[in-house]
C-alpha positions as a Markdown table, in Angstrom:
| # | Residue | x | y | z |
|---|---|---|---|---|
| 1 | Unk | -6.6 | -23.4 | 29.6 |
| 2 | Unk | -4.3 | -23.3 | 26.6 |
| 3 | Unk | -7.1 | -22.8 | 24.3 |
| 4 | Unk | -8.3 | -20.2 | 25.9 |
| 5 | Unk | -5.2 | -18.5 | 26.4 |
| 6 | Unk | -5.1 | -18.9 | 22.3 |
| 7 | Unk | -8.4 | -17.3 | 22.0 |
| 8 | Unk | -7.8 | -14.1 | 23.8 |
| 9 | Unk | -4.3 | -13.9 | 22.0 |
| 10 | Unk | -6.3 | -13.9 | 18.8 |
| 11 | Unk | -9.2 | -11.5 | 19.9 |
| 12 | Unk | -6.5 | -8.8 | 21.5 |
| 13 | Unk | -4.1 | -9.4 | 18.2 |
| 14 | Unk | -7.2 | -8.7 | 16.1 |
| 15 | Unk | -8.2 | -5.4 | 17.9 |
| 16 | Unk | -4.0 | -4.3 | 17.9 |
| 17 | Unk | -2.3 | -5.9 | 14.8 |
| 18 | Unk | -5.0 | -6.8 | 12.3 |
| 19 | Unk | -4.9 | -3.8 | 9.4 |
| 20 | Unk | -8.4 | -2.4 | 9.4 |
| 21 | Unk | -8.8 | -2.2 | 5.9 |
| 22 | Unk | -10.7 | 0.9 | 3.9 |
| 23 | Unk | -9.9 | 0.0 | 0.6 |
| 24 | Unk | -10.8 | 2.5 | -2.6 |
| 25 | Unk | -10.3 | 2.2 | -5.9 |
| 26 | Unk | -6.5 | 4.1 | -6.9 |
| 27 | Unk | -7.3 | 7.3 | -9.2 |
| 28 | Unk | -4.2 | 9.1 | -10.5 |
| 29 | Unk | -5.6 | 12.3 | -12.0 |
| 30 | Unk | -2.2 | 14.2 | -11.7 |
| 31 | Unk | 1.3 | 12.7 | -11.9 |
| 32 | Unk | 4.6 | 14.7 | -11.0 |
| 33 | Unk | 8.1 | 13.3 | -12.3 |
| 34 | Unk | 11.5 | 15.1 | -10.9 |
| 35 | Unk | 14.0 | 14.8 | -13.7 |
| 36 | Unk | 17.5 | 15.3 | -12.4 |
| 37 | Unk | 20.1 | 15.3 | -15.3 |
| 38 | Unk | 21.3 | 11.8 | -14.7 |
| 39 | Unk | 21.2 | 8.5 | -16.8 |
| 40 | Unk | 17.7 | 7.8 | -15.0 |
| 41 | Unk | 15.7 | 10.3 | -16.4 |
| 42 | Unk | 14.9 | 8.2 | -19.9 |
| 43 | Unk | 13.7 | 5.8 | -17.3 |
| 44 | Unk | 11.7 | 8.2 | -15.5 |
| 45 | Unk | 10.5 | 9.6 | -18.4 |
| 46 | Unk | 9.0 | 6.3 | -19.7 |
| 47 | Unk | 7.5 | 5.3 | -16.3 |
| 48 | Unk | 5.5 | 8.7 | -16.1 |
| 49 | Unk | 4.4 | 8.2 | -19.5 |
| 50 | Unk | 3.6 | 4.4 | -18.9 |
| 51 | Unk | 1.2 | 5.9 | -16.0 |
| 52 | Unk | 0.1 | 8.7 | -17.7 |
| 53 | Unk | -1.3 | 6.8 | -20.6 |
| 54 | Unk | -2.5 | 3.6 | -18.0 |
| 55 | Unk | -4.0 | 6.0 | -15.9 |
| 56 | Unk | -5.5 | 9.0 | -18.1 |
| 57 | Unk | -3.5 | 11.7 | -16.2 |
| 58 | Unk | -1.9 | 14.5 | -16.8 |
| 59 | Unk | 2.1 | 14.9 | -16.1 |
| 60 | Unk | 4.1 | 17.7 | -14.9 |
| 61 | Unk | 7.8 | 17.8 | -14.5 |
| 62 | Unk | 9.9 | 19.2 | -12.5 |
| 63 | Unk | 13.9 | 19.9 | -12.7 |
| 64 | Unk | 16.2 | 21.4 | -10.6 |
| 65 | Unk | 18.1 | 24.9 | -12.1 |
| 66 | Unk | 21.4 | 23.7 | -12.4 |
| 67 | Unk | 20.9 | 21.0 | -14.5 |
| 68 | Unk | 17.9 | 22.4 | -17.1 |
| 69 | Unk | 19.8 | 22.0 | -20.7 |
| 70 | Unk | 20.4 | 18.4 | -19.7 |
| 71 | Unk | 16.9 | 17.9 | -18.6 |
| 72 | Unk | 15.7 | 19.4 | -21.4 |
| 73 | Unk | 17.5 | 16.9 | -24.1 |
| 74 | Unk | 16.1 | 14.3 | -21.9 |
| 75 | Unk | 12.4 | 15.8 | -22.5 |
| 76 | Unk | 13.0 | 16.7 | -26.2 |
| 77 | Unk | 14.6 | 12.9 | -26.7 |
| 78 | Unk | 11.6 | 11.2 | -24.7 |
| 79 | Unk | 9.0 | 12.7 | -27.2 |
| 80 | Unk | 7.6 | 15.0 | -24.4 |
| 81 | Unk | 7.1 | 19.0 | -24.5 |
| 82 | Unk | 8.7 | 20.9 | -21.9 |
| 83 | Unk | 6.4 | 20.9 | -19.5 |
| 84 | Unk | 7.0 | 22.1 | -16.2 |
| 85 | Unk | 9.1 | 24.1 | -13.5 |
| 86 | Unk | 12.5 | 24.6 | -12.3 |
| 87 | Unk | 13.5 | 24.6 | -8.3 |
| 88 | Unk | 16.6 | 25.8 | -6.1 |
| 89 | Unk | 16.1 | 23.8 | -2.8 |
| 90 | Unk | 13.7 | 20.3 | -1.9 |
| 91 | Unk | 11.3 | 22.7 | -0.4 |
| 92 | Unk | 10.7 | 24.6 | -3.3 |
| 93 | Unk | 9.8 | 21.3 | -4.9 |
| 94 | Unk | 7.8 | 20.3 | -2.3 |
| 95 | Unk | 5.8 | 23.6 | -2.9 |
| 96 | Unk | 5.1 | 23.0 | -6.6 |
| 97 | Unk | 4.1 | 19.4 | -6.0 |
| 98 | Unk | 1.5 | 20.5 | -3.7 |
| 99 | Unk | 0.5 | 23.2 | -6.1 |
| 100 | Unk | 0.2 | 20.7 | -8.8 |
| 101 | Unk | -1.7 | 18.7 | -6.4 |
| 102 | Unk | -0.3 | 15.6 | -7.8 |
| 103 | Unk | -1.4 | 12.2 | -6.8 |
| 104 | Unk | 2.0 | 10.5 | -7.2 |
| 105 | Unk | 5.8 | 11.5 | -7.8 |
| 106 | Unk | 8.4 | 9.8 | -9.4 |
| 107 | Unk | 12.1 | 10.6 | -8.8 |
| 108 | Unk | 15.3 | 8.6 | -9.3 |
| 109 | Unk | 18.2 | 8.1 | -6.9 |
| 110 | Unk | 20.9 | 6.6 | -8.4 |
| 111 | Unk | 24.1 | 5.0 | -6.6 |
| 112 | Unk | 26.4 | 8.2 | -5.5 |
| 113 | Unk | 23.8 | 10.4 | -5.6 |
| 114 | Unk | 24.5 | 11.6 | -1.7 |
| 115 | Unk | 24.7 | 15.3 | -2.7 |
| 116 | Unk | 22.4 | 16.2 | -5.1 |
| 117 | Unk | 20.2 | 19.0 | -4.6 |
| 118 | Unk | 17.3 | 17.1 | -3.5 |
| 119 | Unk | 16.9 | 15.1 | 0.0 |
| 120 | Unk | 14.5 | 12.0 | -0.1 |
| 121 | Unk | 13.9 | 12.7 | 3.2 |
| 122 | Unk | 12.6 | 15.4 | 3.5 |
| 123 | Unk | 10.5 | 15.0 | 0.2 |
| 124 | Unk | 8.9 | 12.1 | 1.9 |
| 125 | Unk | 8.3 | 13.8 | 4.8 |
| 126 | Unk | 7.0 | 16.7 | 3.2 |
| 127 | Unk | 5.0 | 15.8 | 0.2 |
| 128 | Unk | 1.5 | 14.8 | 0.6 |
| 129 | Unk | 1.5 | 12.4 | -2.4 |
| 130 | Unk | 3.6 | 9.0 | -2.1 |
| 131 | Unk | 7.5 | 9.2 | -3.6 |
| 132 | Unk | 8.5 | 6.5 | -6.2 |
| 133 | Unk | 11.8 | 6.3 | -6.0 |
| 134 | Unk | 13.5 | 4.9 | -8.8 |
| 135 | Unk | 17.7 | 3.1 | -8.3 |
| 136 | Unk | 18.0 | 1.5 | -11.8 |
| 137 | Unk | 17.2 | 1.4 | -15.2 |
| 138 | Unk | 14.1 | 0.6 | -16.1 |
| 139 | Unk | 13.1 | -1.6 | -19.7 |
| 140 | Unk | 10.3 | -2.4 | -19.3 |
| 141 | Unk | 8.0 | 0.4 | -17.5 |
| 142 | Unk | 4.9 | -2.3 | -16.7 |
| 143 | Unk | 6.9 | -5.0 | -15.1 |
| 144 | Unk | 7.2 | -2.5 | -12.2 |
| 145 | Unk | 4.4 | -3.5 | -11.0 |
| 146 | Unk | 4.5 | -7.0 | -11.7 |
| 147 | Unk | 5.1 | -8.4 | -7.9 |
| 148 | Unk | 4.8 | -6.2 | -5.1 |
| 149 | Unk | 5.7 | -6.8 | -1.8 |
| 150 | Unk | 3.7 | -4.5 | 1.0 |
| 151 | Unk | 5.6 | -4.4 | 4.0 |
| 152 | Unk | 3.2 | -3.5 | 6.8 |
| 153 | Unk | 4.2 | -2.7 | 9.9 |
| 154 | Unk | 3.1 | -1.8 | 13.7 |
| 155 | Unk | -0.8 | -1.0 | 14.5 |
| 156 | Unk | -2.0 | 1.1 | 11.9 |
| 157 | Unk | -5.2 | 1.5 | 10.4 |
| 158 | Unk | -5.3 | 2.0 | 6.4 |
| 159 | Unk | -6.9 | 4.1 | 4.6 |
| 160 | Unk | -5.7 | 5.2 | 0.9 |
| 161 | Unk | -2.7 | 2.4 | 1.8 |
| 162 | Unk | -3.8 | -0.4 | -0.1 |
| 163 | Unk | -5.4 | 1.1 | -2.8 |
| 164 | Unk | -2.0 | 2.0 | -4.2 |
| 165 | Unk | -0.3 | -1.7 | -4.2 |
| 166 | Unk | -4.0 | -2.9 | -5.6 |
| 167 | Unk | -4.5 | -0.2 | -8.1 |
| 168 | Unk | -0.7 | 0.0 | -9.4 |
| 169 | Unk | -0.5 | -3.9 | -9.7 |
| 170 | Unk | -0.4 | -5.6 | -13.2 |
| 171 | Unk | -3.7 | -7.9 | -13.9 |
| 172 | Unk | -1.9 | -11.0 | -13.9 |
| 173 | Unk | 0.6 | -9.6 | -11.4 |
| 174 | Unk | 1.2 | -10.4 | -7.6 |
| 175 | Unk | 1.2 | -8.5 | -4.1 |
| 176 | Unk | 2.3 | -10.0 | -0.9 |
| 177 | Unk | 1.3 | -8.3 | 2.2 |
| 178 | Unk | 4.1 | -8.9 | 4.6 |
| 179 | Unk | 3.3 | -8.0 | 8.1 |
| 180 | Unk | 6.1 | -7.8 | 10.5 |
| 181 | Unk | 6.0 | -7.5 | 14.1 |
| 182 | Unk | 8.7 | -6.0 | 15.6 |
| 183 | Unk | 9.5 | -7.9 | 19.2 |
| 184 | Unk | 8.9 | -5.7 | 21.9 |
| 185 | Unk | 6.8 | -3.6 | 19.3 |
| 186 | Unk | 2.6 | -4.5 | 20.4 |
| 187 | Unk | 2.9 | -4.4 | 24.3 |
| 188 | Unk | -0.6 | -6.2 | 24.2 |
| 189 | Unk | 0.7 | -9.3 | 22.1 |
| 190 | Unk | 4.0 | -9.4 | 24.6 |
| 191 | Unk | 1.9 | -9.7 | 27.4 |
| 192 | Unk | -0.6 | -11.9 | 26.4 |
| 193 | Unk | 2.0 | -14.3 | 25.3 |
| 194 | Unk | 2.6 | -14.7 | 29.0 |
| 195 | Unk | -1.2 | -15.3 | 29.9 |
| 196 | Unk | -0.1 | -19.1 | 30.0 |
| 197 | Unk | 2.9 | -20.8 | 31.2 |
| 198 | Unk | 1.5 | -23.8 | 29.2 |
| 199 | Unk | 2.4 | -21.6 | 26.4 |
| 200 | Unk | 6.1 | -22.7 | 25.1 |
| 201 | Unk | 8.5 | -21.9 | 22.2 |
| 202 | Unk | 6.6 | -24.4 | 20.2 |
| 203 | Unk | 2.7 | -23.5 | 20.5 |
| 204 | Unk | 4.0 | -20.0 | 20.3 |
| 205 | Unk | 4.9 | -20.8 | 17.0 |
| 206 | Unk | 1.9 | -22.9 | 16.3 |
| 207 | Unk | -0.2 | -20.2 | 17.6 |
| 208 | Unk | 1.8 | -17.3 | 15.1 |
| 209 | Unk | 0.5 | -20.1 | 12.8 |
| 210 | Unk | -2.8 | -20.0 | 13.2 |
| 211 | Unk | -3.1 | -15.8 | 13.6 |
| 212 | Unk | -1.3 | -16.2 | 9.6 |
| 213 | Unk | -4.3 | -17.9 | 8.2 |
| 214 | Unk | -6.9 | -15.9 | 10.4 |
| 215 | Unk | -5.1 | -12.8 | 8.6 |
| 216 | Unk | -4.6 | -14.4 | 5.3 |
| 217 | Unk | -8.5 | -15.3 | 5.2 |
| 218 | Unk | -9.7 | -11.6 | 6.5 |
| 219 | Unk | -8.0 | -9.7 | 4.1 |
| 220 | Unk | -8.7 | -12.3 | 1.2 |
| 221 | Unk | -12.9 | -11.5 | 2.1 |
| 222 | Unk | -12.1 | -7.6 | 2.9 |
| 223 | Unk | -10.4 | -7.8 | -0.7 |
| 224 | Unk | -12.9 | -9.9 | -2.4 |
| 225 | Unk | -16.0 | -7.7 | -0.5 |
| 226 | Unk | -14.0 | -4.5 | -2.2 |
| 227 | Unk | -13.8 | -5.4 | -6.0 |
| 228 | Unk | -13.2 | -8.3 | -8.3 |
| 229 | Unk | -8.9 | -7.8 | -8.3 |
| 230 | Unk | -7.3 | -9.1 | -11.8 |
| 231 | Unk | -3.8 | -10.2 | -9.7 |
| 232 | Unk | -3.2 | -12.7 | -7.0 |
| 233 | Unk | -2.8 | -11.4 | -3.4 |
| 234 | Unk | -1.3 | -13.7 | -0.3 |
| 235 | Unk | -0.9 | -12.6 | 3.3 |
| 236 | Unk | 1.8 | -13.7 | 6.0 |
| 237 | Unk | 2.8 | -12.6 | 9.5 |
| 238 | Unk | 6.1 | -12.5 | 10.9 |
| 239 | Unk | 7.5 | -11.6 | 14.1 |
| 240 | Unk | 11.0 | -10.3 | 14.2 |
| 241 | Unk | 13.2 | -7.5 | 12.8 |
| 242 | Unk | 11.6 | -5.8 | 9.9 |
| 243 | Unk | 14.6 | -4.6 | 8.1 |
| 244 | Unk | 16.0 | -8.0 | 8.1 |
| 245 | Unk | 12.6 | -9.8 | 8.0 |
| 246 | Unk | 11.7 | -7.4 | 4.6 |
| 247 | Unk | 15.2 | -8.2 | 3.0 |
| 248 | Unk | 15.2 | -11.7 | 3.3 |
| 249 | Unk | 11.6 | -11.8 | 1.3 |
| 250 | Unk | 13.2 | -9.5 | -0.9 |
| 251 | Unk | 16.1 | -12.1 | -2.0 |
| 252 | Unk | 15.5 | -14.3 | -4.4 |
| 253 | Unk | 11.8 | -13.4 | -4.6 |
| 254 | Unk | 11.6 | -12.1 | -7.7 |
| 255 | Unk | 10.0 | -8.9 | -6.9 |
| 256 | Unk | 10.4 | -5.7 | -8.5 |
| 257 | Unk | 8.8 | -3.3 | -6.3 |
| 258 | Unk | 8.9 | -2.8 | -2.6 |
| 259 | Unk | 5.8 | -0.6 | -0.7 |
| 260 | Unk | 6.7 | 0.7 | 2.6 |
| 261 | Unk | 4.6 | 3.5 | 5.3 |
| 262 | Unk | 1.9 | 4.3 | 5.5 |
| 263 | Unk | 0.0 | 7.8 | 5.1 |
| 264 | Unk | -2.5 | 9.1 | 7.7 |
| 265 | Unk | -4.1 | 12.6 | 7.2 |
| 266 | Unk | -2.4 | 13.5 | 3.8 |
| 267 | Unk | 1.0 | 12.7 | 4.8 |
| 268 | Unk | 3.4 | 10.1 | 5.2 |
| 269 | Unk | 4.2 | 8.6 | 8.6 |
| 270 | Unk | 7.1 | 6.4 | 8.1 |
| 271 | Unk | 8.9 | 4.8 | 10.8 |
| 272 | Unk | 12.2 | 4.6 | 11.5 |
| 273 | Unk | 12.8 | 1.2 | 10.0 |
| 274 | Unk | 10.9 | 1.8 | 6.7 |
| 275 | Unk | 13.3 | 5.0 | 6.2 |
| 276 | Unk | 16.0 | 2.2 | 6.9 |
| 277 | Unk | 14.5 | 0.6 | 4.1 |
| 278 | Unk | 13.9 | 3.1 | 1.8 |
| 279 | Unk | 17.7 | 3.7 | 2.1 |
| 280 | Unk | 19.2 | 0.4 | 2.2 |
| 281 | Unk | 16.9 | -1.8 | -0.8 |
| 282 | Unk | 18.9 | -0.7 | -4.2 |
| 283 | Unk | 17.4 | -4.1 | -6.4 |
| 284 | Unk | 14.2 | -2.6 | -7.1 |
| 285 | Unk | 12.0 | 0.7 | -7.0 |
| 286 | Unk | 10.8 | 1.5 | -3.6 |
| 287 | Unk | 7.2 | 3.4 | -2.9 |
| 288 | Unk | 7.1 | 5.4 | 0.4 |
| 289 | Unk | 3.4 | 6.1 | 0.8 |
């Protein structure tokens, strides 16, 4: 009985948890980089070039009005011409990002920066490219994507998702896909979790167990099956809060960039805890797909 109350755990957490995984290969044609008169934009700057150069695109910037002598000293100092467009409000932002038709857009967000002229929000929301948002200094413009940690999240089905972690990541370099499931979340795996009353605290545990290494050994063939990767990729399931569940990974681990969303149809659908996220992790660069 308890094996088979195992079994159809695992089939109905395949069909409802298990990413289904379309994996192609990360082109950046067209980069946008939003310079905002700050002590981040060298470090901006050196990022879009670092991506430029790694990924043969070409780079457009974009500045707000009020701040365009300053941005301009940053452009002339960073060896760059100046190369791209003013804007008044986020939305006229978002309008010349879609006009560029970039791929990808860097932007910094320093501590105290509450009431600058541009809300994250609503760029996430409302550009069609994923937003790398930028807290710190940066030295180094590569170790960015040294170790990533994709937090993954709900029943979703990827599509352009992975391709970003796997195509920004170092050769050498690391990804963790972190899958969290929120309790309460996947009414399916609640309720299958009461198939059995032979199930207890403990083979619960030993079954969450199990469901790991049946993830970590699908997405290790669906990787493999895709292309030969140069970095090392693990997989691990958790069930629990995913704010707290992400930030505990995060300390200590060494990571310097955090993925979070997901985009479906050319735009982002974030939930409510990844915008938590994206708010709360300072330590490291954060990626809203």
């Amino acid at each position: 009985m308890r094996d088979r109350a195992i079994d159809e755990f695992e089939a109905i957490f395949e069909r409802a948890a298990v990413p289904v995984l379309d994996i192609q290969p990360l082109r950046l044609p067209r980069l946008s980089a939003v310079l905002m008169g700050d002590a981040l934009d060298a470090s901006i700057l050196a990022l879009a070039m670092y991506l430029r150069e790694r990924f043969s695109a070409s780079l457009r910037l974009h500045w707000p009005t009020t701040v365009a002598d300053a941005v301009r000293a940053a452009i002339e100092m960073g060896g760059l011409k100046d190369d791209g467009d003013g804007f008044h409000s986020t939305a006229e932002l978002i309008g010349q990002i879609g006009l560029t038709r970039s791929r990808l857009v860097l932007i910094s967000d320093p501590p105290g920066a509450e009431s600058r002229i541009v809300n994250k929000d609503d760029l996430v929301r409302g550009s069609s490219p994923p937003i790398l948002i930028v807290h710190n200094p940066i030295a180094q413009p590569a170790r960015v994507f040294a170790k990533i940690l994709h937090s993954l999240t709900g029943n979703f089905k990827q599509t352009e998702n992975f391709s970003y972690s796997f195509g920004l990541a170092e050769p050498g370099g690391e990804v963790l896909l972190l899958h969290t499931i929120a309790k309460g979340e996947l009414t399916d795996v609640r309720e299958t979790l009461k198939l059995s009353s032979e199930i207890d605290e403990q083979e619960r545990d030993e079954v969450l167990a199990r469901l790991g290494r049946h993830g970590d050994r699908y997405l290790r063939g669906v990787i493999a099956a895709a292309h030969e990767s140069s970095f090392d990729v693990s997989y691990r399931l958790e069930v629990g809060k995913i704010g707290s569940t992400v930030q505990a990974e995060l300390q200590g681990g060494g990571y310097s960039l955090l993925v979070v969303g997901n985009h479906e149809e050319g735009f982002s659908q974030i939930s409510a805890e990844d915008y938590q996220l994206m708010h709360e992790v300072r330590d490291v660069p954060v990626l809203a797909l």
